[in-house]
MARBA-308609 format. One record per residue (C-alpha): chain; residue number from 1; residue in three letters; x, y, z. Coordinates in Angstrom, 3 decimals, padded with zeros to 6 digits. Layout:
<rs>
+-------+-----+------+----------+----------+----------+
! kette !  nr ! rest !       c1 !       c2 !       c3 !
+-------+-----+------+----------+----------+----------+
!     A ! NUM !  ALA !        X !        Y !        Z !
...
+-------+-----+------+----------+----------+----------+
</rs>
This chain:
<rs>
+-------+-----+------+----------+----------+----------+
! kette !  nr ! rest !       c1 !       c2 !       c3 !
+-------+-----+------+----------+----------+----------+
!     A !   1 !  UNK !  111.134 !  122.704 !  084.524 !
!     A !   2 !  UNK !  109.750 !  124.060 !  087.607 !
!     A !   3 !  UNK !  108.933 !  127.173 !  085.744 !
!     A !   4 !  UNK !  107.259 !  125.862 !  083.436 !
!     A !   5 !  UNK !  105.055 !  124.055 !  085.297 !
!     A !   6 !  UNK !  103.955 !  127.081 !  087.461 !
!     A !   7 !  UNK !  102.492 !  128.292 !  084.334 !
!     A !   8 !  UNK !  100.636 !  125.224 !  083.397 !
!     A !   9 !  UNK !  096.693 !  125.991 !  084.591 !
!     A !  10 !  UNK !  095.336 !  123.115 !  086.756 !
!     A !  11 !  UNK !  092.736 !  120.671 !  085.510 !
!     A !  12 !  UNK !  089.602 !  121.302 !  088.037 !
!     A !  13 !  UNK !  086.859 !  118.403 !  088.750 !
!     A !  14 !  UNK !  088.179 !  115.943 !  086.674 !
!     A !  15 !  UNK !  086.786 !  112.521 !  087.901 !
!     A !  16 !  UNK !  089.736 !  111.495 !  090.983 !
!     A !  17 !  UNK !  091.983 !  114.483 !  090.047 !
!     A !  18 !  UNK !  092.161 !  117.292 !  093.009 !
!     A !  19 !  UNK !  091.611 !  120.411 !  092.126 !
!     A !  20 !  UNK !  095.090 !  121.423 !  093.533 !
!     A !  21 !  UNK !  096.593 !  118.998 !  091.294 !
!     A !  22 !  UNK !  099.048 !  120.183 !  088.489 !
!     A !  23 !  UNK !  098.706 !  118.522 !  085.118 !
!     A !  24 !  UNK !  100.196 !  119.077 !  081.670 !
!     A !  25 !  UNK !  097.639 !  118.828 !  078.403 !
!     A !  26 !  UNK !  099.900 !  116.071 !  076.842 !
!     A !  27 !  UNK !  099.749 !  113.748 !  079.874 !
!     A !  28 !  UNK !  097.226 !  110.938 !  079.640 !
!     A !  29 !  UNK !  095.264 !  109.769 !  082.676 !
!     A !  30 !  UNK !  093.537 !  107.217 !  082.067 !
!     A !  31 !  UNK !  089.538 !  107.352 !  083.894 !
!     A !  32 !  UNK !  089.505 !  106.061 !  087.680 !
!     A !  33 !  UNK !  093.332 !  106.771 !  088.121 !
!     A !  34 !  UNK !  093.840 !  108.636 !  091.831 !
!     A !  35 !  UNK !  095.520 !  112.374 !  091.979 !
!     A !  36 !  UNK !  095.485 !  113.470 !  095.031 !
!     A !  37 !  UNK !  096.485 !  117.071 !  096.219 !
!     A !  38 !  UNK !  099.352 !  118.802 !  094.735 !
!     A !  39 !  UNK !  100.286 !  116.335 !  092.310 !
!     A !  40 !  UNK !  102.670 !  117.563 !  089.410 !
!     A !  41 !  UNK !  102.486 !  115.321 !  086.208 !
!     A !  42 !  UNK !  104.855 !  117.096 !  083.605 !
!     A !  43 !  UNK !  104.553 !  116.520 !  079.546 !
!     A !  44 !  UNK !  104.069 !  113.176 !  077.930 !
!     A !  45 !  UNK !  103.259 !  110.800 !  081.481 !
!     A !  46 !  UNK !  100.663 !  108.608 !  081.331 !
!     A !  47 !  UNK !  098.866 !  107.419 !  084.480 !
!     A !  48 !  UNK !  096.707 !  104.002 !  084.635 !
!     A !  49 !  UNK !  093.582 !  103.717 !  086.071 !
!     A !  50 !  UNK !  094.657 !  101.419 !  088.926 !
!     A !  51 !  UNK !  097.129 !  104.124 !  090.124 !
!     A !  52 !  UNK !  097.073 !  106.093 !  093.252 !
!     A !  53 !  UNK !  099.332 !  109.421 !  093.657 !
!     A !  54 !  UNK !  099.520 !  110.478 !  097.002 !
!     A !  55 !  UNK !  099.558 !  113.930 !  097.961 !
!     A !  56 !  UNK !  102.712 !  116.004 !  096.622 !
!     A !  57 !  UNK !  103.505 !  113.270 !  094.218 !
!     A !  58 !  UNK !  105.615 !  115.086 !  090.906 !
!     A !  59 !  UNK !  105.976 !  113.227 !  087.853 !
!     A !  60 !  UNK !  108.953 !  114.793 !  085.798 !
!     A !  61 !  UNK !  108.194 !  114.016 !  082.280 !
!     A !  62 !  UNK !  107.610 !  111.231 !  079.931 !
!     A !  63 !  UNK !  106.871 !  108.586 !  083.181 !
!     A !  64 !  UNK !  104.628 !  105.705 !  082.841 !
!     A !  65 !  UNK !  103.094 !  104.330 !  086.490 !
!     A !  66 !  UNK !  100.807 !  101.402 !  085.695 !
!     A !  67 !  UNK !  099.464 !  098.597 !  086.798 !
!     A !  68 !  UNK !  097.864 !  098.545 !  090.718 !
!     A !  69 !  UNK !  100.447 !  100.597 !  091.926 !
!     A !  70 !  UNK !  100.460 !  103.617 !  094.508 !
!     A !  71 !  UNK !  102.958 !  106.113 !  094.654 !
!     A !  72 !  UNK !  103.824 !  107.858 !  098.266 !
!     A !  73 !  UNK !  103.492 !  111.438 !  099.503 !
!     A !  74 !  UNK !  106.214 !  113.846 !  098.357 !
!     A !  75 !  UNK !  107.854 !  111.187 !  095.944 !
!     A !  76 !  UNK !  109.422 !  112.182 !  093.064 !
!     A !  77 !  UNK !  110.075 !  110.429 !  089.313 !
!     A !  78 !  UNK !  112.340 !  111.348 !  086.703 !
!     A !  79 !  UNK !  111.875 !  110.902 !  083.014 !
!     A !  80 !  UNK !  111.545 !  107.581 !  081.064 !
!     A !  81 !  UNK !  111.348 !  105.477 !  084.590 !
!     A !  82 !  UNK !  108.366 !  102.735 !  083.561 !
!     A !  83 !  UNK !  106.703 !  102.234 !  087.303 !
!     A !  84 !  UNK !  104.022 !  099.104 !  088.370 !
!     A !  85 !  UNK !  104.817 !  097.120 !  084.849 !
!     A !  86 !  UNK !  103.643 !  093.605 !  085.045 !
!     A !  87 !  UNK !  106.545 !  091.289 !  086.106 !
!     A !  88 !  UNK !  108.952 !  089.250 !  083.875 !
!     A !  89 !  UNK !  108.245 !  086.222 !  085.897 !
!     A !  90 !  UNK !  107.647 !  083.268 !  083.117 !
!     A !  91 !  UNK !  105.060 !  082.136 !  085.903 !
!     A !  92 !  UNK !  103.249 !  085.196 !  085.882 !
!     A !  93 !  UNK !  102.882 !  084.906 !  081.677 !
!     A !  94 !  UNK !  100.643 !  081.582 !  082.509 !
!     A !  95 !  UNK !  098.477 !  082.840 !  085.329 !
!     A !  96 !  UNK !  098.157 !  086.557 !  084.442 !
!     A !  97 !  UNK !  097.856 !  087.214 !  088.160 !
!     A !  98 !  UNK !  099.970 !  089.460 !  090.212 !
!     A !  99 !  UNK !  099.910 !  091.679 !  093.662 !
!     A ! 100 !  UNK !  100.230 !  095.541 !  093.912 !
!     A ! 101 !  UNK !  103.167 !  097.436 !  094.121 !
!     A ! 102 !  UNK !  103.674 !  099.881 !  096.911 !
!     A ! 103 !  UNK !  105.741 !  102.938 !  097.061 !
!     A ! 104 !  UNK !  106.057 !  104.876 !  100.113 !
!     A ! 105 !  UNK !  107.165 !  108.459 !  100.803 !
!     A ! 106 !  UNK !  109.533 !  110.781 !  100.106 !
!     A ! 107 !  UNK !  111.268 !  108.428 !  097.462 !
!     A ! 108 !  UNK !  113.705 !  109.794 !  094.525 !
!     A ! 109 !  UNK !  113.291 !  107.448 !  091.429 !
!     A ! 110 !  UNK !  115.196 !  108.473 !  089.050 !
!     A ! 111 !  UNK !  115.658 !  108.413 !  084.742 !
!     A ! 112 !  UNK !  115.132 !  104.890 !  083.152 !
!     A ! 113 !  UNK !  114.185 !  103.067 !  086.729 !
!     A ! 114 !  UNK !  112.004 !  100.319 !  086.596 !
!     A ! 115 !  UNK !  109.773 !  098.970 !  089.566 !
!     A ! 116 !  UNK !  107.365 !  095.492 !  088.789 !
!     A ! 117 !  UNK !  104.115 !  094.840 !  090.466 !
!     A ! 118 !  UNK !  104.454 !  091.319 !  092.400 !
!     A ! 119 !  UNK !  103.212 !  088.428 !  091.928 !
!     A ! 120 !  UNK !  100.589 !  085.922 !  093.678 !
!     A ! 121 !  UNK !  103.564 !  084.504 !  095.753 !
!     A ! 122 !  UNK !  104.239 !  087.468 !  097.796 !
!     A ! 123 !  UNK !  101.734 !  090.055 !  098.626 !
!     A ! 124 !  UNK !  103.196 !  092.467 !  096.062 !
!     A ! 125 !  UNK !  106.732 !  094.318 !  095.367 !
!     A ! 126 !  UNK !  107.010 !  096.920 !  098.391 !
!     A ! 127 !  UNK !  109.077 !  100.349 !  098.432 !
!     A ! 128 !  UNK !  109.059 !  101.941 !  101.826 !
!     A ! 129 !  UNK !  110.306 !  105.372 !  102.252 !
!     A ! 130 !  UNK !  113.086 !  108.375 !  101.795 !
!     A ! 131 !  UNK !  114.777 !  105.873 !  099.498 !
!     A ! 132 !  UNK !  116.858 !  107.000 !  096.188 !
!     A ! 133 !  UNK !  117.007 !  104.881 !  093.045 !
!     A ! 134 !  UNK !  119.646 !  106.428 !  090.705 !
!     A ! 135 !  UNK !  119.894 !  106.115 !  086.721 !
!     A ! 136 !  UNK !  118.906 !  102.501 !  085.589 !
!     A ! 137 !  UNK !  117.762 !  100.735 !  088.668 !
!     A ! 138 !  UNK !  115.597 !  097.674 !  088.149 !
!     A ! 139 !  UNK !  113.506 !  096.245 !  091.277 !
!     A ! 140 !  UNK !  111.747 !  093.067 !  090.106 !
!     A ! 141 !  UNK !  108.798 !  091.002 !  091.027 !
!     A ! 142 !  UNK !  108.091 !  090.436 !  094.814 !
!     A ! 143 !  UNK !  110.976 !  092.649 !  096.239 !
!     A ! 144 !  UNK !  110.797 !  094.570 !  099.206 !
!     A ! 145 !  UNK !  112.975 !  097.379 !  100.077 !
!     A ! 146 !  UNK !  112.960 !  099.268 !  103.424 !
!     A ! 147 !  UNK !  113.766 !  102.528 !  104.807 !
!     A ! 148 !  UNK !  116.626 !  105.456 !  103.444 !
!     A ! 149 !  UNK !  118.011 !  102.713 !  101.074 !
!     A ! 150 !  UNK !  120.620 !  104.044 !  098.425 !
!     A ! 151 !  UNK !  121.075 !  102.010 !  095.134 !
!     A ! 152 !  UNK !  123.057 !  103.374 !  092.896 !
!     A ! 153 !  UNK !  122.979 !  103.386 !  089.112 !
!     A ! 154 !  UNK !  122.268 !  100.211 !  086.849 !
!     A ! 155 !  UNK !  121.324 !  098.432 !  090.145 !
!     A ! 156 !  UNK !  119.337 !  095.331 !  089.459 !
!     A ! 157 !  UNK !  117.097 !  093.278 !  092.086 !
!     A ! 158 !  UNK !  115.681 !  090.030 !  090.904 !
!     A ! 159 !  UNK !  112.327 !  088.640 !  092.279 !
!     A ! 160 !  UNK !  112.000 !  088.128 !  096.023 !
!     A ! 161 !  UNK !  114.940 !  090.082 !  097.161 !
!     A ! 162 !  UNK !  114.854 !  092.001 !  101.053 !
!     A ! 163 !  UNK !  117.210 !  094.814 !  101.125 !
!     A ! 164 !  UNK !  116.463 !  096.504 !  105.036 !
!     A ! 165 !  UNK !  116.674 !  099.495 !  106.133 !
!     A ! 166 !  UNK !  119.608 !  101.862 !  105.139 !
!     A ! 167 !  UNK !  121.252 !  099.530 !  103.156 !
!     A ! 168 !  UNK !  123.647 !  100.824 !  100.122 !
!     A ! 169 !  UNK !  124.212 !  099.211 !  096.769 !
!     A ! 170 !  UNK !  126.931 !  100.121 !  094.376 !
!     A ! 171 !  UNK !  126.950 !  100.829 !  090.984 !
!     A ! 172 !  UNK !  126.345 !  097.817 !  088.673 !
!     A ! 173 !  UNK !  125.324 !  095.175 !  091.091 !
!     A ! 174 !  UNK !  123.533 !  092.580 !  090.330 !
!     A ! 175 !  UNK !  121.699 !  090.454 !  093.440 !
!     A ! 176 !  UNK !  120.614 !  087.120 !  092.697 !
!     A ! 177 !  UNK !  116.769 !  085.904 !  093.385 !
!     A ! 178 !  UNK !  115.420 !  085.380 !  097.384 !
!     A ! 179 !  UNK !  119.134 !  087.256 !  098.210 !
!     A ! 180 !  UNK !  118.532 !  089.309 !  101.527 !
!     A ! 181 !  UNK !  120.405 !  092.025 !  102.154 !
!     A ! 182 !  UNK !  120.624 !  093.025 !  106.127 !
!     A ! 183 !  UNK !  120.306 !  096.561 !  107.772 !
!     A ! 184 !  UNK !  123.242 !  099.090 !  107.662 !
!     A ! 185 !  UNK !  125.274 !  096.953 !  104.793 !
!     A ! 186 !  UNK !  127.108 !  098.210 !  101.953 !
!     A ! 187 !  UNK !  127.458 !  096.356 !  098.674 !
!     A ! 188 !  UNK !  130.254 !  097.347 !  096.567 !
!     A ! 189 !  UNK !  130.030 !  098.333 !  092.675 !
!     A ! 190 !  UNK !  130.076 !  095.846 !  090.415 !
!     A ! 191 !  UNK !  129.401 !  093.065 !  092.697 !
!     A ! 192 !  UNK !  127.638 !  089.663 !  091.791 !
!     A ! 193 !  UNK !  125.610 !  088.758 !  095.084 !
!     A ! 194 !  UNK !  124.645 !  085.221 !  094.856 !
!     A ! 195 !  UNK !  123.944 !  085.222 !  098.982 !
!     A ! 196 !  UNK !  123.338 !  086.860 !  101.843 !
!     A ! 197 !  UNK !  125.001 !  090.231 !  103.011 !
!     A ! 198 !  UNK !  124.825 !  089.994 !  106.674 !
!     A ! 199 !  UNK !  123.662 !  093.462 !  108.992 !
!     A ! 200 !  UNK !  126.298 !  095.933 !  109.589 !
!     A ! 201 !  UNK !  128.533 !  094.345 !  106.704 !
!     A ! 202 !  UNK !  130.433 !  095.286 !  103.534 !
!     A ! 203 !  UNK !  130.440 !  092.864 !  100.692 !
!     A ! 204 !  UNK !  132.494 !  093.222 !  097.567 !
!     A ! 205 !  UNK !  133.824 !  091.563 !  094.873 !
!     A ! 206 !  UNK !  134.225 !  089.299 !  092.037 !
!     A ! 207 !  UNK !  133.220 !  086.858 !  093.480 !
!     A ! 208 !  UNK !  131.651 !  088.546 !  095.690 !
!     A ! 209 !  UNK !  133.228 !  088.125 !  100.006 !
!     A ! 210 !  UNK !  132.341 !  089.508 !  102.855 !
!     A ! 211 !  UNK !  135.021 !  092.702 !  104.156 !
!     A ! 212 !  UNK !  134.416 !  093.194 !  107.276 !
!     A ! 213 !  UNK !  132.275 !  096.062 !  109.420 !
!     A ! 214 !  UNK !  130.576 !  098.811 !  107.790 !
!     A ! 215 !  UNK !  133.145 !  100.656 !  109.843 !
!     A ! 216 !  UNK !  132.149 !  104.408 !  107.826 !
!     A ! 217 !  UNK !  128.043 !  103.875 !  107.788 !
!     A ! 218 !  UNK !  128.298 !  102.611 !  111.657 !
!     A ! 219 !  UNK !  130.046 !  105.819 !  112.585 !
!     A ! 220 !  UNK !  127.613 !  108.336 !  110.813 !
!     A ! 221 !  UNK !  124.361 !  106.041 !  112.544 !
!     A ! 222 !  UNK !  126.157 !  107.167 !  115.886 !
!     A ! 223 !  UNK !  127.147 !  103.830 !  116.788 !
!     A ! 224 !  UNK !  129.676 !  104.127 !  119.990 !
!     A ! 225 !  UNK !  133.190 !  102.420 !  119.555 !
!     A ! 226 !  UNK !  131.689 !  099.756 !  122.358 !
!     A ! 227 !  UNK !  129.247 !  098.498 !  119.839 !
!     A ! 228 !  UNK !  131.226 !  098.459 !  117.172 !
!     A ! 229 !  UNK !  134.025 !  096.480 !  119.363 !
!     A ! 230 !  UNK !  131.231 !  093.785 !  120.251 !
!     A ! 231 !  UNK !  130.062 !  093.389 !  116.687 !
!     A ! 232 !  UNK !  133.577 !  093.050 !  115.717 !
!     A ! 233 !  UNK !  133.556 !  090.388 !  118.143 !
!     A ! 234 !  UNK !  130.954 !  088.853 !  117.542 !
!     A ! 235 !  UNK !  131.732 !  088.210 !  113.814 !
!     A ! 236 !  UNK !  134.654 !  086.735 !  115.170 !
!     A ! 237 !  UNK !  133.150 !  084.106 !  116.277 !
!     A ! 238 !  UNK !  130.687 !  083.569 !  113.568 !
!     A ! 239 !  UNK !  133.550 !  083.131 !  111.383 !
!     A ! 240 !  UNK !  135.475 !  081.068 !  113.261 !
!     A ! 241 !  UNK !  136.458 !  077.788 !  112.644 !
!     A ! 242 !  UNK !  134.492 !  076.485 !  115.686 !
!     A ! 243 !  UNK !  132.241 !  073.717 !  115.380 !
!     A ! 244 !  UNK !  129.225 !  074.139 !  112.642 !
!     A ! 245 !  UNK !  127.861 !  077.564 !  112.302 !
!     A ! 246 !  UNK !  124.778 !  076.926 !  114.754 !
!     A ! 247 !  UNK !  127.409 !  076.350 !  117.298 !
!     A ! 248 !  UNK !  128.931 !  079.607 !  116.529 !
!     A ! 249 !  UNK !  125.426 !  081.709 !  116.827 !
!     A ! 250 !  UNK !  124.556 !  080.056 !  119.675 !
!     A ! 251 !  UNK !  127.904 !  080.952 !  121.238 !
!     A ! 252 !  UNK !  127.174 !  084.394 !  119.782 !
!     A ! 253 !  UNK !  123.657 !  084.342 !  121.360 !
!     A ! 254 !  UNK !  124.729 !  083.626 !  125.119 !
!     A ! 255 !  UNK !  127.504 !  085.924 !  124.861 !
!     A ! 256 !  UNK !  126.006 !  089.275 !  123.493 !
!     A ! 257 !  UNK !  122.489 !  088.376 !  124.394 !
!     A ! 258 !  UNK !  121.845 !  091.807 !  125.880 !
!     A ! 259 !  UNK !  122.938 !  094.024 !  122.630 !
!     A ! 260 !  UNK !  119.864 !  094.505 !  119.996 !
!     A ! 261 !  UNK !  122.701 !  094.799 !  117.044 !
!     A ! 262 !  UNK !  123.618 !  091.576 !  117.877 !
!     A ! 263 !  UNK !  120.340 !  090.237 !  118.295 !
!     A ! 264 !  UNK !  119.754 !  091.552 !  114.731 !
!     A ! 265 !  UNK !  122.450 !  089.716 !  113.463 !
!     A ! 266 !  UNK !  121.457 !  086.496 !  114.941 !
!     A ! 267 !  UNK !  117.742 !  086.807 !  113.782 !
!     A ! 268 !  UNK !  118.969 !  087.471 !  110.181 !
!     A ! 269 !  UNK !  120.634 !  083.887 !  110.300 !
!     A ! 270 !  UNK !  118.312 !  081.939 !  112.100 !
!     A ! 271 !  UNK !  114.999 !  083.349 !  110.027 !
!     A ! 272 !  UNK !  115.979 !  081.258 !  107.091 !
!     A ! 273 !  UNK !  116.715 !  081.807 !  103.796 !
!     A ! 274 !  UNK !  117.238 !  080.017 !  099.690 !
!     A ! 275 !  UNK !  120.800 !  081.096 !  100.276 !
!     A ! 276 !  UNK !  124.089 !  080.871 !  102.892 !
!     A ! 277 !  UNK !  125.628 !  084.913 !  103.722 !
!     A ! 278 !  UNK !  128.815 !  086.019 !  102.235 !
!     A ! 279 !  UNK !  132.022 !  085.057 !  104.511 !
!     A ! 280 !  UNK !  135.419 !  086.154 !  104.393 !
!     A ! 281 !  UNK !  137.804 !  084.546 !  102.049 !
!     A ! 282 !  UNK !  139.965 !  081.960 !  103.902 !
!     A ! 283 !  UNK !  143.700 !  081.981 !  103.507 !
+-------+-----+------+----------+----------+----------+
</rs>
């Protein structure tokens, strides 16, 4: 592929398209459409005219980015992914109204992935970036994922989910509308989240419980065996069988109120949410 497209001449002074910009005689761009430098489009994409691609941007082949949708420096989609598609929100079918969607950089989307523009309820579906999206993901309506995110293949997100920064999802998970998904968590394949996955956490199974620490993702962030111990601790108490859980937070709180990853933790459960988090199952 990359051969071939070195010998593919560039379009020059074509409305928005830079002159640096790569682009293959079958791909359709449609007028007011956004190339900026050293874009690669490859055979058979087609490009709306709402669309922005950022500089370094390389379309494989056979990609459709529409809607009002911009697509970050130095990202790069794979065949037959359909990006910025008005969402499959029933509500958005009466109102014909919807917010952007927003890619950021260095983002690997790859064959079959599909990515919705939001609707007027949220200010649009939001990608940040150095994220991968393997074979078959689906990110619906309104969701907003952060920073070196991994979600494996046949992942789907329904409207209004939050999965934060460095989070992994396995294989064949589904996550259930307004589900947040905390910093540092893994998901396991073939999991049906129907709530929370608290920070720091693995969550796995049918149905779906919470494990314990991310004990393996902790260790590669460089977390020290002292903040692993407190977090440890801390979920402890959280899933104790100590007064309500606002008792149990607040005991958390005083305790640990000088460590940021508990902090985290805290301000996960307290910032509200449509759903309870995953707890261990009790014996």
């Amino acid at each position: 592929m990359k051969e071939f497209m070195n010998n593919i001449t560039p379009l020059v002074g074509k409305g928005n398209i830079h002159p640096s910009a790569i682009i293959h005689p079958t791909a359709i761009i449609e007028a007011g459409a956004v190339i900026e430098a050293d874009v690669k489009v490859g055979p058979y994409c087609v490009v709306g005219a709402e669309v922005i691609l950022q500089k370094g941007v390389e379309l494989k082949s056979h990609v459709v980015v529409a809607g009002v949708t911009t697509v970050g420096e130095n990202s790069c989609i794979y065949p037959f992914a359909v990006i910025g598609e008005i969402s499959q929100d029933m509500k958005f079918y009466a109102s014909k109204e919807y917010t952007p969607l927003v890619i950021g950089k260095n983002n690997i989307i790859r064959e079959h992935v599909t990515m919705h523009m939001g609707t007027p309820a949220s200010t649009g579906t939001i990608i940040g970036d150095n994220n991968l999206f393997m074979v078959g993901v689906h990110v619906a309506h309104d969701c907003i994922v952060g920073n070196n995110c991994f979600l494996a293949n046949n992942v789907g997100l329904a409207g209004h989910v939050e999965v934060d920064d460095f989070a992994i999802i396995g294989g064949q998970t589904g996550v259930l509308q307004f589900t947040k998904i905390g910093r540092n968590a893994m998901v396991g394949g073939q999991t049906g989240l129907r709530q929370d996955v608290l920070p720091y956490s693995i969550v796995e199974g049918a149905p779906a419980y919470w494990q314990g620490l991310n004990l393996v993702g902790l260790k590669r962030k460089g977390f020290t065996l002292d903040q692993i111990k407190s977090m440890q601790e801390a979920y402890n108490i959280l899933f104790s069988d100590k007064g309500v859980v606002a008792d149990r937070v607040k005991e958390m709180k005083e305790k640990y109120s000088d460590l940021p990853e508990i902090a985290e933790i805290v301000k996960f459960i307290e910032t509200g949410s449509k759903h309870s988090f995953h707890q261990p199952v009790r014996k």
